[in-house]
N, C-alpha and C positions, 0 to 999 in steps of 0.2 A: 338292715331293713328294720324298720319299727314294728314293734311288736301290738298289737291292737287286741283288745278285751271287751266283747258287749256285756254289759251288765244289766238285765232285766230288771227292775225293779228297783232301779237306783236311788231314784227320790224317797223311797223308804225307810224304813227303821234300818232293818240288819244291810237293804242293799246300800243306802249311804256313809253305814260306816264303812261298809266294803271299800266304796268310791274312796272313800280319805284315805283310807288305809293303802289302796294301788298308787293314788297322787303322792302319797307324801313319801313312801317308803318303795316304792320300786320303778321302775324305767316302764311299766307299760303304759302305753296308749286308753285310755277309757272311754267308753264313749256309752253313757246314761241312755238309759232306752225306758223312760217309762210313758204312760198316759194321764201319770198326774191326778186319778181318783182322789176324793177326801182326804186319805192317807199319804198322800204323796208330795211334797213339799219342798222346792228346791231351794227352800234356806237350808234346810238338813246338809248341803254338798255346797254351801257361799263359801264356808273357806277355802274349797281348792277349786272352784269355778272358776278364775281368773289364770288359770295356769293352764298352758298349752297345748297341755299333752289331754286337757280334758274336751270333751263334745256333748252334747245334750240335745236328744232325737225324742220326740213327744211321738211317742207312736202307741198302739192297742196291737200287744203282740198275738192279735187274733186276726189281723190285719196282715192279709198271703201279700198282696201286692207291697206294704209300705214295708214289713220283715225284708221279703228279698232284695229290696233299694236299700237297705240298711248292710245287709252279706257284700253288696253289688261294689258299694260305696266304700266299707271304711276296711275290706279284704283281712278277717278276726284273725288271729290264733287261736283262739278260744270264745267259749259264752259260757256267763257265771248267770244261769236263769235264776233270779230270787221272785219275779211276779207274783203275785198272787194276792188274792182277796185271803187276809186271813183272822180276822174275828171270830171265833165261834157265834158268837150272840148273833153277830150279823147276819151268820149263815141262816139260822135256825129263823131270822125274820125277812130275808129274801134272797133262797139259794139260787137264781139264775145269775146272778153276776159272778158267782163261785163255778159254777157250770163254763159259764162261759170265759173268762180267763183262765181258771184254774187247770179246765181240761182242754178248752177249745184252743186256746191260746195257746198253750204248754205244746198240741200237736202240731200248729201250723209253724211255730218254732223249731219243731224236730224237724220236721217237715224240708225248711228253708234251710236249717243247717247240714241234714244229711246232700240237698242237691246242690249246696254249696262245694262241701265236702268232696264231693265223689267229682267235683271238675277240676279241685288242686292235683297237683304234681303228687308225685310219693310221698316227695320229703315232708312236704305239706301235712298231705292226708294223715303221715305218720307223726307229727308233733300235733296237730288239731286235737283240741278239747274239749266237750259237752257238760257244765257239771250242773244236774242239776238239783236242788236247794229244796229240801222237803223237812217235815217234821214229825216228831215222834207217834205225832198223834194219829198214825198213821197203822199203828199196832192196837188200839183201843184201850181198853183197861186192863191194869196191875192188881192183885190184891196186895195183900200186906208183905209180904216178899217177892223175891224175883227182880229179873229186870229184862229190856227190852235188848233184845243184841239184833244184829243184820239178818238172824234166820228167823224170827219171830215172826208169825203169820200174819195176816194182815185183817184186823178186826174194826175198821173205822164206825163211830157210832153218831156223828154230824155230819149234816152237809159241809162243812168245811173237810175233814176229815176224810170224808168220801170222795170228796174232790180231790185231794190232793194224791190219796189215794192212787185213783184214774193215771192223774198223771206220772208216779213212779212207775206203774206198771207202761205206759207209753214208753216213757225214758228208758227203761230194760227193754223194751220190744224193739227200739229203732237201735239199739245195739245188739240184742241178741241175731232181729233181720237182716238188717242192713248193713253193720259191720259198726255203723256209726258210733267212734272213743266216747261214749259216757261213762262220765261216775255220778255217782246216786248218792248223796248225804241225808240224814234226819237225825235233828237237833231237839233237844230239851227248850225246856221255856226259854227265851233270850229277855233280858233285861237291861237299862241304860241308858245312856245320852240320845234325847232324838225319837224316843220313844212316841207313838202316836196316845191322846191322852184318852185312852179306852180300855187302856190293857190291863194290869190289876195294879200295878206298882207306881204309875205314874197317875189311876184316878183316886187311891188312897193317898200321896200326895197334895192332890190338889182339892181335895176334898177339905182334907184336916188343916189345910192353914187358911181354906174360906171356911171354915165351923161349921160343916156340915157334914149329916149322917156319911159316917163310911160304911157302904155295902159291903156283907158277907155272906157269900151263897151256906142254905144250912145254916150247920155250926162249924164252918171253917177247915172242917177234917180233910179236905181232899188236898193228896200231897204231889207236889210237882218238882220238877230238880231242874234248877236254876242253871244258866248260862250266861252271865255277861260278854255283850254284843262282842266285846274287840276281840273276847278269846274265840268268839265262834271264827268270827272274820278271819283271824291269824289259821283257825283251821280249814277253812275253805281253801284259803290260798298253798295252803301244806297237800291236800291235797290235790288241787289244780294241777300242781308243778310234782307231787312225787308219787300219788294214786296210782293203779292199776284201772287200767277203762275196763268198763264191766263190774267192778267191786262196789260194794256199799260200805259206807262209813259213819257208823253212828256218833255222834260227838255231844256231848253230858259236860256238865260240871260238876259230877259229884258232890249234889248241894242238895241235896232232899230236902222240905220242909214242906208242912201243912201249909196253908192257904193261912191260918190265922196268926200261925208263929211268922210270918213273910210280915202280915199287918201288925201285930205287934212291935216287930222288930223295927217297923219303918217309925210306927210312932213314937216310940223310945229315941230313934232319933233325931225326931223333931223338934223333940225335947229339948233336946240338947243343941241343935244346931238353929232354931227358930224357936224358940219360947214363948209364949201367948199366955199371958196373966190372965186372958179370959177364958182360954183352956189350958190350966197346972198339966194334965195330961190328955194328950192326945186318944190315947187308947180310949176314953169314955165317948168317944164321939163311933166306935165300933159298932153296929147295926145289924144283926141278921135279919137278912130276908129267903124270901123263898129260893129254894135251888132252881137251879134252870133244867129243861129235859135234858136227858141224855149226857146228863155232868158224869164225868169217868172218872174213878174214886180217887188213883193215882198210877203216874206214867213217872219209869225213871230209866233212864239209857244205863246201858256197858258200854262206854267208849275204851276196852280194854283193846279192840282191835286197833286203831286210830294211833291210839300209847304204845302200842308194842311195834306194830309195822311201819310207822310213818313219824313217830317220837313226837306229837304232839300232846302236852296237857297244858289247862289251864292257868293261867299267872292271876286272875284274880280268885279268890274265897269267896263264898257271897258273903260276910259278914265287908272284906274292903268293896268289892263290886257294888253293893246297898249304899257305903258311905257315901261312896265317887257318886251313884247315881240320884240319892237324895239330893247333894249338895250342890250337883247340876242344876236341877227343878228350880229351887232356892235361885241359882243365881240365873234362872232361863226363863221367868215366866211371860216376860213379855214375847218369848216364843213360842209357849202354850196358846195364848192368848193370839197369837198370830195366824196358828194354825187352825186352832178350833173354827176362829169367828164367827160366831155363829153356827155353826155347822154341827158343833157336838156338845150337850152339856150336862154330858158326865152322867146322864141319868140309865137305867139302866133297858136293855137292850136281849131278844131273847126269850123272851115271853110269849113269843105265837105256841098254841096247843098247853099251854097252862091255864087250868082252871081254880078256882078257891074254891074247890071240894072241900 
């Protein structure tokens, strides 16, 4: 019998590497479940859209009736829920869409999957999987040491944040209530191929090889610990398949850096890999501007539990992870450009309840 996987948020950044990564490298069944918002983009999953094992369901997993035609229809093993609205900036300039997918969504999902769940056979109920796909940012801020582990409280300081929030504590109630196998992950910043062009690595990018101002909130000090996308992916599915339901698993790349060593380091490479006689260096195109509210100084995961119980660590550095994903951009722009259209440009985002006091 074929084994079947809904994946929340498929058309996106981490959910379509997810997609490539199930099509190319293992026997399950996939079947893309997103709604398609600004962020979502089904050129990000064209190279394995044509293979058979894959499906793609435009649905608003807030959506009770079109969710349980989806459970009804393609009969899961599992659901890899990555949905979610997740810009900060965005949050902070209209958190009802974060409300509403993040938590609304997130429950009617638990929802359709536990009464799905509780009508399979044993064998069933006992391989069935819930996992669902959260972020660090979830613990709030770090000072200058420490890090965030799976018992670290929960301190969210955005509406993104606060949403996603809601929803881990869902995901833990419909398994602590209901019995319903979830696992809970929260991941460090992800970076990479397919990136939406908002997030900080892909608008310094695109900035610097059209010669314009690159935004730096402050002066760059706030530190964040990098993940590239394929190694979170490879950790999703490590967990998926060897988790304990009920357990949380933090997953990091051990890549700390400030916010301006991240831009620096990108521009150095542009240097080197795209050279612009009318910018000798990139780095002078670097711009502070104001902070946004509620920026959180620095977040850095212990994925020591993840390393030790389940033998997962990272294969890229961020120093190879930046190269690979510079030199994507470089060779993707007419994909940038496909996606944006209009729709985003690069300006900045995030500013409600900021004044020039």
């Amino acid at each position: 019998m074929k084994q079947v996987i809904l994946v929340t948020g498929g058309a996106g950044f981490i959910g379509s590497a997810l997609v490539r990564r199930l099509i190319r490298r293992t026997g399950y069944t996939v079947v893309n479940v997103d709604k398609l918002t600004y962020a979502g983009n089904l050129s990000t999953v064209a190279p394995v859209a044509d293979d058979p094992r894959y499906h793609f369901e435009r649905v608003d997993i807030a959506d009770a009736k079109a969710v349980a035609r989806l459970f009804a229809t393609y009969r899961p093993c599992a659901v890899m829920h990555l949905a979610a609205e997740s810009h900060v900036d965005r949050s902070i300039d209209g958190p009802a869409a974060f409300i509403h997918t993040n938590i609304l969504g997130t429950y009617t999902l638990l929802e359709a999957a536990r009464h799905y769940w509780e009508g399979l056979d044993a064998a069933g109920r006992a391989a069935f999987r819930f996992l669902h796909v959260s972020t660090d940012e979830v613990y709030g801020m770090l000072g200058p040491e420490g890090y965030f582990t799976e018992e670290t409280p929960y301190r969210p300081s955005s509406p993104y944040s606060a949403s996603k929030a809601s929803s881990d504590h869902l995901a833990r109630a419909w398994h602590h209530t209901y019995g319903l196998p979830v696992l809970v992950t929260n991941c460090s910043n992800n970076y990479g191929p397919y990136q939406y062009p908002e997030k900080l690595i892909p608008v310094v990018i695109l900035n610097a090889i059209q010669r314009k101002p690159i935004p730096v909130y402050g002066r760059g000090e706030n530190v964040r610990d990098w993940l590239y996308v394929d190694d979170h992916v490879d950790a999703l599915l490590t967990v998926l398949e060897h988790g304990t339901p009920g357990e949380t698993y933090n997953v990091g790349g051990r890549s700390e850096r400030r916010n301006i060593d991240v831009v620096r380091a990108i521009c150095a490479l542009l240097d080197e890999l795209a050279p612009d006689p009318g910018v000798p260096r990139h780095e002078d195109l670097i711009t502070f501007v104001q902070d946004r509210p509620g920026h959180d100084f620095r977040y850095a995961i212990d994925p020591a539990k993840i390393e030790r119980e389940l033998g997962w660590r990272p294969a890229e550095t961020f120093e190879t992870g930046l190269r690979k994903t510079v030199q994507w951009y470089l060779d993707h722009l007419d994909w940038c450009r496909e996606v944006t259209d209009g729709k985003y440009d690069l300006r900045r985002l995030g500013l409600a309840g900021v004044t020039n006091d």
